[in-house]
KOLRO-346826 format. One record per residue (C-alpha): residue in one letter; z, y, x. Coordinates in steps of 0.02 Angstrom, whole numbers. Layout:
N
 residuo      Z      Y      X
       a      Z      Y      X
...
This chain:
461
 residuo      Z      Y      X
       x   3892   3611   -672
       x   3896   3440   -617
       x   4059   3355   -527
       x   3926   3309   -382
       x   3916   3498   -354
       x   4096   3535   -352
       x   4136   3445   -225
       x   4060   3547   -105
       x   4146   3622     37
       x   4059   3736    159
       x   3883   3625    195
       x   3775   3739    298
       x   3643   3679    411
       x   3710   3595    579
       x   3632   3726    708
       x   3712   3883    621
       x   3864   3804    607
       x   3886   3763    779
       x   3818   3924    832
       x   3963   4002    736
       x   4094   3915    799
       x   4031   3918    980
       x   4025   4117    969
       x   4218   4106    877
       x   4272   4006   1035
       x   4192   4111   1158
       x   4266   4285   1084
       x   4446   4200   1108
       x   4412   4138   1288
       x   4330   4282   1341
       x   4461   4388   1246
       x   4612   4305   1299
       x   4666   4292   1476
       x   4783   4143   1477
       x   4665   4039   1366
       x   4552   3916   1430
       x   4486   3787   1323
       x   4443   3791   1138
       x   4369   3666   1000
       x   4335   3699    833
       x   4346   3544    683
       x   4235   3547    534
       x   4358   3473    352
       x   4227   3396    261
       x   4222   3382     66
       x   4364   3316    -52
       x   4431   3215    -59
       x   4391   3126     97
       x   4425   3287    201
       x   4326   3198    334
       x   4381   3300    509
       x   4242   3308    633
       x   4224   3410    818
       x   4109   3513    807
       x   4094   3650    956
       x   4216   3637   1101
       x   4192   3738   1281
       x   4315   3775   1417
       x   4303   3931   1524
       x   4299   3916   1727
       x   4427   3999   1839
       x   4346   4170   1869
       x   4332   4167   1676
       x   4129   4203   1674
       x   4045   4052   1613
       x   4078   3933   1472
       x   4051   3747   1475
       x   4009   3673   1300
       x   4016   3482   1258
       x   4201   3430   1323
       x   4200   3257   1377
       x   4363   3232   1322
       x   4401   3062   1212
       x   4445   3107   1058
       x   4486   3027    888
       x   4397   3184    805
       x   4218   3185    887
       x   4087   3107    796
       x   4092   3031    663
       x   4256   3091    646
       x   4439   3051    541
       x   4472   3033    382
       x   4595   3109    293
       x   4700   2958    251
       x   4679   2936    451
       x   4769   3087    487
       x   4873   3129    363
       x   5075   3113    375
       x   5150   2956    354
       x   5296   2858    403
       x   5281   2723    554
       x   5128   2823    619
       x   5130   2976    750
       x   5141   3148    655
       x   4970   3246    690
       x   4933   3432    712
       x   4773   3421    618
       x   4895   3332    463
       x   5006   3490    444
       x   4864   3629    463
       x   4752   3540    325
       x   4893   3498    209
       x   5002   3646    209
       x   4865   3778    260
       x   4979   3856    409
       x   4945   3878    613
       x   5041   3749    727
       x   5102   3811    914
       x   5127   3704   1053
       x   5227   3833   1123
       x   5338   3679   1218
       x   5249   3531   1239
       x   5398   3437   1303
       x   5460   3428   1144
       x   5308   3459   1015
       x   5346   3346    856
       x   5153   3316    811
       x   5077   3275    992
       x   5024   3109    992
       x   5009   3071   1164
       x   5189   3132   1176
       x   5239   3009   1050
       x   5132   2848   1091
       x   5116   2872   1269
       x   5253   2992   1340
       x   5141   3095   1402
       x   5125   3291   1385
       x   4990   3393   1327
       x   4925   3578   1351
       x   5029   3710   1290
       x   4891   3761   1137
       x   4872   3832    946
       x   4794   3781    810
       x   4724   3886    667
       x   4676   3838    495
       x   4513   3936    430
       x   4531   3957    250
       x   4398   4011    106
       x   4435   4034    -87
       x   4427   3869   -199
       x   4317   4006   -317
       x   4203   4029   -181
       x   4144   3878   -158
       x   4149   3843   -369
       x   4315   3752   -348
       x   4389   3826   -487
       x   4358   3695   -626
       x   4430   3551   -529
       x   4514   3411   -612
       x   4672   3356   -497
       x   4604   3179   -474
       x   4467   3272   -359
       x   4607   3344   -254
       x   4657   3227   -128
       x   4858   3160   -113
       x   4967   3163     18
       x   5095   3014     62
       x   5227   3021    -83
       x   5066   3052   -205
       x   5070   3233   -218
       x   4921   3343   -235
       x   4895   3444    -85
       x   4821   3652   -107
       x   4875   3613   -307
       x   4965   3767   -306
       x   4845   3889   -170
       x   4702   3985   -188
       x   4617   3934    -31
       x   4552   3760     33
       x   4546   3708    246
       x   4365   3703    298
       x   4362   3707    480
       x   4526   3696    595
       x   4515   3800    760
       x   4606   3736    933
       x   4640   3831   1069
       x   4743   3790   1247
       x   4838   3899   1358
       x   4899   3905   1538
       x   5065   3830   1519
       x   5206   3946   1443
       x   5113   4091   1410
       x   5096   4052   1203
       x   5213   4094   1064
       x   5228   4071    902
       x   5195   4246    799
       x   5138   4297    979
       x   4969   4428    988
       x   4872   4287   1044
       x   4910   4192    897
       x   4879   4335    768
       x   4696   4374    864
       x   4656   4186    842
       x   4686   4195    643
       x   4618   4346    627
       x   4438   4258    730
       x   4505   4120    594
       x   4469   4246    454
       x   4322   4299    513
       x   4233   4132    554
       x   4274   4091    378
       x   4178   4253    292
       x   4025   4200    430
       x   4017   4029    345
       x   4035   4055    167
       x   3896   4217    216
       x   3789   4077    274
       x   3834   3975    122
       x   3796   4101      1
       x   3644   4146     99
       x   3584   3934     82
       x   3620   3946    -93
       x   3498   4094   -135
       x   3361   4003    -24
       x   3401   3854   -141
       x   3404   3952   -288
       x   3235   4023   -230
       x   3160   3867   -196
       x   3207   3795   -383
       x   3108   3945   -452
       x   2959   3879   -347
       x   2970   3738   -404
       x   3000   3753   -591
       x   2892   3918   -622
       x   2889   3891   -821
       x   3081   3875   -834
       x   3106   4025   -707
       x   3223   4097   -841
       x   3323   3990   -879
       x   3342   3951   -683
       x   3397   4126   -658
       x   3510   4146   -812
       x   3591   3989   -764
       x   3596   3979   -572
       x   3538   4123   -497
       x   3670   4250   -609
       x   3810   4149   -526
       x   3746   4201   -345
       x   3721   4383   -395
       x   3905   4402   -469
       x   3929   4392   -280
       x   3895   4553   -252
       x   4075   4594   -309
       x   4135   4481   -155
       x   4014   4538    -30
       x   4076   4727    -42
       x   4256   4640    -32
       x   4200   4541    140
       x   4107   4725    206
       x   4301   4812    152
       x   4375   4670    248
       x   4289   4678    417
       x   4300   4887    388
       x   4468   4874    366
       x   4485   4740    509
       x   4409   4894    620
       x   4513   5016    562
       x   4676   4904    608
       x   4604   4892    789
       x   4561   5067    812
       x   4755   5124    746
       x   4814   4975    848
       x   4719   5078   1013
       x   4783   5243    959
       x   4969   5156    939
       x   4943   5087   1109
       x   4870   5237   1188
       x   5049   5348   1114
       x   5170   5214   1149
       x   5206   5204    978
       x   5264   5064    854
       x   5163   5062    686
       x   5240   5182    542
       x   5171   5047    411
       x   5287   4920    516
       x   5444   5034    520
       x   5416   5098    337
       x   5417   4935    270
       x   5556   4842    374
       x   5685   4985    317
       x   5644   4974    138
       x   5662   4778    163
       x   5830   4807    242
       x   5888   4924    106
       x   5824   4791    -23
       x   5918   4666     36
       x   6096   4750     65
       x   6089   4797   -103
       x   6173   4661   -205
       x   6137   4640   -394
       x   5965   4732   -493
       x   5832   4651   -579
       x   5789   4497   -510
       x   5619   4475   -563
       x   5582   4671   -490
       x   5663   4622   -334
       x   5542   4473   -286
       x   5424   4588   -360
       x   5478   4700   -218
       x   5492   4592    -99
       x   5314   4504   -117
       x   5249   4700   -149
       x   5289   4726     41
       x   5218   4576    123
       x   5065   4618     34
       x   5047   4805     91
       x   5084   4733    282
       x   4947   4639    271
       x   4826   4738    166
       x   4705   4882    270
       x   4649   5011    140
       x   4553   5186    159
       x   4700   5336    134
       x   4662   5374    -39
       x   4653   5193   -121
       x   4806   5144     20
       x   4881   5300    -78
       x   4868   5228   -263
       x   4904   5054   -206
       x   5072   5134   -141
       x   5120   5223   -284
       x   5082   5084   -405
       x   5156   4949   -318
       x   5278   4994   -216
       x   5349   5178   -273
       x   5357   5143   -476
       x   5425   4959   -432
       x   5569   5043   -335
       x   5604   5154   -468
       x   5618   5043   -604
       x   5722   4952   -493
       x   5820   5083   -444
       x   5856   5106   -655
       x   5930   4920   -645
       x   6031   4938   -497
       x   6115   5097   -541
       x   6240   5101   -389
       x   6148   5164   -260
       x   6202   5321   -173
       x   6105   5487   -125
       x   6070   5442     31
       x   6016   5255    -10
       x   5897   5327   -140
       x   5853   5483    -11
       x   5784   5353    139
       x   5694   5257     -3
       x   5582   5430    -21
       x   5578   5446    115
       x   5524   5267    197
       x   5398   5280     33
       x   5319   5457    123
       x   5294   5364    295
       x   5187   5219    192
       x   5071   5354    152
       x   5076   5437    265
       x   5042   5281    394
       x   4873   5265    300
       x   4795   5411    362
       x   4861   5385    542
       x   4696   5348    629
       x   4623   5507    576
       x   4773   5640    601
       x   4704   5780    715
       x   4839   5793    810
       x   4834   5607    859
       x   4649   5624    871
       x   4641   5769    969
       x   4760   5666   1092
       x   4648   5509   1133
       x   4518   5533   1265
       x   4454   5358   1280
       x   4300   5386   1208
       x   4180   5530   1162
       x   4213   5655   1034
       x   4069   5627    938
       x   4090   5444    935
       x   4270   5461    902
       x   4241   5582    739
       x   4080   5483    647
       x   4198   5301    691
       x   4359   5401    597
       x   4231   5473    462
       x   4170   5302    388
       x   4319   5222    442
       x   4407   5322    318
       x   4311   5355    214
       x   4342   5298     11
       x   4195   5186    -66
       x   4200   5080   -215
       x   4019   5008   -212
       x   3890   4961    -61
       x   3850   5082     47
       x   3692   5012    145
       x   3653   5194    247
       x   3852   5195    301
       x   3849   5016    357
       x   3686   5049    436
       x   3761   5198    523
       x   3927   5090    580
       x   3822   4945    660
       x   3734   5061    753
       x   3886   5126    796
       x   3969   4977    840
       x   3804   4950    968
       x   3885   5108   1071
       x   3966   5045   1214
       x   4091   5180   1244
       x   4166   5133   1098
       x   4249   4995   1189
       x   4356   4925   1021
       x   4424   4772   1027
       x   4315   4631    926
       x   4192   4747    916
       x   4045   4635    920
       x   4112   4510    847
       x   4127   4630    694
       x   3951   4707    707
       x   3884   4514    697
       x   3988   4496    541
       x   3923   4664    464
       x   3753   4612    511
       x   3758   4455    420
       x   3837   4525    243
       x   3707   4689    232
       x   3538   4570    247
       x   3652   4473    123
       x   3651   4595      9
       x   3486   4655     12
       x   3461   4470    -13
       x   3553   4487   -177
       x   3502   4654   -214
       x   3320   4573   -226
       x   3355   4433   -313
       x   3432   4545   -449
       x   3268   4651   -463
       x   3167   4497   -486
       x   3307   4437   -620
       x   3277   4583   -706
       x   3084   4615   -725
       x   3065   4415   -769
       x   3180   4412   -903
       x   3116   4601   -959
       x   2958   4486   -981
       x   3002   4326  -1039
       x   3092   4408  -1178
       x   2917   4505  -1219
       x   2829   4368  -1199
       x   2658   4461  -1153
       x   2562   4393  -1014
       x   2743   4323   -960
       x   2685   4148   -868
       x   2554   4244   -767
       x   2690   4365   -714
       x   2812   4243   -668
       x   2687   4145   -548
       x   2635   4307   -471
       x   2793   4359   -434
       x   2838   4183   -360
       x   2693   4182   -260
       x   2775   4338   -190
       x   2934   4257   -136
C-alpha cells in the first residue's frame, strides 16, 4: 500500500455526498422544532484537513419547505480553509470548526453573548445564532489509516500531533442553529444531532466501501490475466469488511431498539433502568475510598461503555456479567470493607442492568402501549431482540419492510430504513465479490482452461 493511498479520507463522488448531507440536515430541521438552519462541512485529507461547505438549507416559518444554497458569506464555502487557517492560535480569533476537528468533541452556542470561539463576536462585536456543532467521526482502520507514520498526521500550534492518541479521524463537521435560548449543552437536541452525526458517518464510509468494490471491479477489467493476484491483494481487503458491515447493521438495530425503549419510557413516565442502574453503582464506586486502582478505572470506564452500548438481551447479558459483575467482584476482594448492604445494592443495581436489556420486550410493558398495532408491535420487538452473530439478509429484509409501515411512527425511522438499505445491497455486493474470489482462485490454482474462465466471468461483471 502506497502513502498516496493512505491519505485518503472519505472521497466519494460529489452528488452522493451532497445528497447525504442534504437528507442529514433535513431529518434535524424537520425533526427539531426550534431548529432552523443547518450546514454541513466536508474535512478533507491529511494533513491539509482542507474544510469545505458542502450542503446548507434553512427551513421557512410553517416549517414545510427547505431552501438549499444559503447565501450567506462564509470563509468555508468553496474552495474552502485550510487547516493551518483555522486551527487555534494565539493573536487570531478562536474558531468552532478549530476545536471540533482537533479534539473530536460537539461545541454549543448555548449563549452567544459570551461564546469564546464566535468570530464575529470577537472581531466585530457582533452576536451570532444560538447553534451546535457536531463532529462526524469514522475509524482511522476504516479508511486504511492504521499504518500511518506521525509526520502524515497534521500538528497543532505548540507542534503536537492531533487524533495521535484516538481511534477515529473528523471527516465532515455538522452545524445547526436554533431559535435563540432554546439549546443546551447535553440537551436532547444535541444528543439527536450526534446520533444523525453517527449515522451520516456509516452512510459515507457505506458509500466509500461501496466506490472501492466498483474500483476494485474495474481493476479486474482491466487486468484480466493478473485477476488473482488483484483479488488476493485488493479485493480480500474489501471482503474482510463483511465483519464491519454486520457491526454497522447491529448499530442502526440497536439505534432502533434505543428509540423504541425511549417511546415505551416516554409512554410510562419512566426514567431508563440502564440510567438508574448505572448512576448508583457509580455513586457506590466512588464513596468507597481505597481498592484496586487499576479495577476501579476499570470500573469506571466499564460503565460509560455499557451506557452507551445497545445490545440484544442475551449478548447485553454476557457483556454484563463479564464486564461489569466479575470486575465488581474482584474489586470487591480488594476493597474488603464494604458492608452487607453496600455489597447487597451492588446485586442488586447488577439485576436491574439485566434486567434493563430486555425492557422493550416485557409483556407487561408491551401489553401496556397502544400506539401502534399489535402485530406490528410483536414482529418490531421479535427482530429487535432478537440474538444474531452473522448477516441475516431475510430479517433485515423483513425490518425494512417493516420500517416502510407507517403506523409504526418511530422516531428516525426513515432515516434508519435508508441506512439499512444501503449496508444489505452492500453486502450482497460483498457477498458476490467473495463468490467470484473463490471460483477464480479454485481455477487459477488448477490452472485448466483458467484464462478463458477468468474473461468469462469478467465479461459477466
Amino acid at each position: 500500500m502506497s502513502k498516496e493511498d493512505l491519505v485518503l479520507s472519505i472521497e466519494i463522488e460529489e452528488a452522493l455526498l451532497k445528497k447525504a448531507c442534504m437528507e442529514v440536515i433535513e431529518t434535524i430541521l424537520f425533526c427539531l422544532p426550534n431548529a432552523f438552519k443547518g450546514t454541513i462541512y466536508r474535512v478533507g485529507k491529511m494533513p491539509g484537513l482542507l474544510v469545505e461547505r458542502i450542503a446548507s438549507g434553512i427551513i421557512d416559518d410553517d416549517r414545510k419547505t427547505i431552501t438549499w444554497g444559503l447565501p450567506t458569506k462564509s470563509g468555508y464555502a468553496s474552495p474552502g480553509k485550510s487547516w493551518l487557517e483555522y486551527r487555534d492560535e494565539p493573536a487570531r480569533p478562536l474558531e468552532a470548526m478549530g476545536w471540533c476537528v482537533e479534539r473530536q468533541k460537539s461545541w454549543t452556542a448555548e449563549d452567544p453573548s459570551n461564546d469564546s470561539r464566535s468570530v464575529r463576536l470577537q472581531t466585530e462585536r457582533k452576536l451570532e445564532d444560538f447553534q451546535h456543532m457536531e463532529p462526524v467521526l469514522v475509524r482511522k482502520s476504516d479508511l486504511k489509516l492504521d499504518m500511518y507514520s506521525s509526520t502524515d498526521f497534521p500538528t497543532n500550534y505548540a507542534g503536537d500531533i492531533i487524533w495521535k492518541d484516538s481511534d477515529y479521524v473528523v471527516v465532515a463537521v455538522v452545524k445547526i442553529h436554533f431559535r435563540p435560548n432554546t439549546i443546551r449543552m447535553n440537551s436532547a437536541e444535541t444528543r439527536v444531532i450526534k446520533k444523525l452525526s453517527r449515522s451520516l458517518g456509516t452512510e459515507l464510509l457505506s458509500h466509500q466501501l461501496r466506490q472501492d468494490s466498483v474500483r476494485a471491479m474495474d481493476e479486474l477489467s482491466r487486468d484480466r490475466l493478473n485477476a488473482c493476484n488483484i483479488l488476493a491483494d485488493s479485493l480480500r481487503n474489501a471482503i474482510t469488511k463483511s465483519g464491519l458491515i454486520i457491526s454497522l447493521v447491529k448499530q442502526e438495530i440497536g439505534y432502533l431498539r434505543d428509540e423504541w425503549e425511549r417511546v415505551l419510557l416516554e409512554h410510562r413516565n419512566e426514567k431508563s433502568l440502564k440510567e438508574e442502574g448505572i448512576n448508583r453503582l457509580r455513586n457506590i464506586l466512588a464513596a468507597m475510598d481505597g481498592g484496586d486502582k487499576d479495577l476501579r478505572a476499570i470500573l469506571i470506564n466499564a460503565h460509560k461503555k455499557f451506557l452507551d452500548l445497545s445490545l440484544p438481551p442475551g449478548q447485553g447479558r454476557q457483556w454484563v456479567e463479564m464486564q461489569i459483575e466479575s470486575r465488581w467482584s474482584e474489586f470487591l476482594n480488594s476493597y474488603k470493607r464494604e458492608s452487607d448492604g453496600e455489597r447487597e445494592l451492588i446485586k442488586q443495581s447488577i439485576e436491574e442492568l439485566k434486567r434493563s436489556l430486555a425492557f422493550g420486550m416485557d409483556p407487561e410493558v408491551l401489553a401496556e402501549y397502544k400506539g401502534i398495532p399489535e402485530d406490528v408491535k410483536n414482529e418490531l420487538v421479535g427482530i429487535l431482540y432478537e440474538d444474531t452473530n452473522g448477516f441475516d439478509a431475510a430479517g433485515m429484509e423483513r425490518l425494512i419492510n417493516l420500517l416502510s409501515n407507517p403506523s409504526l411512527n418511530i422516531p428516525s425511522q426513515e432515516r434508519t430504513k435508508k441506512s439499512l438499505i444501503q449496508l444489505k445491497v452492500l453486502a450482497e455486493t460483498m457477498s458476490q465479490l467473495e463468490r467470484n474470489t473463490n471460483f477464480l482462485l479454485h481455477q487459477v490454482l488448477n490452472g485448466n482452461g483458467a484464462k478463458k474462465d477468468i474473461e468469462n466471468l469478467t465479461n459477466l461483471n
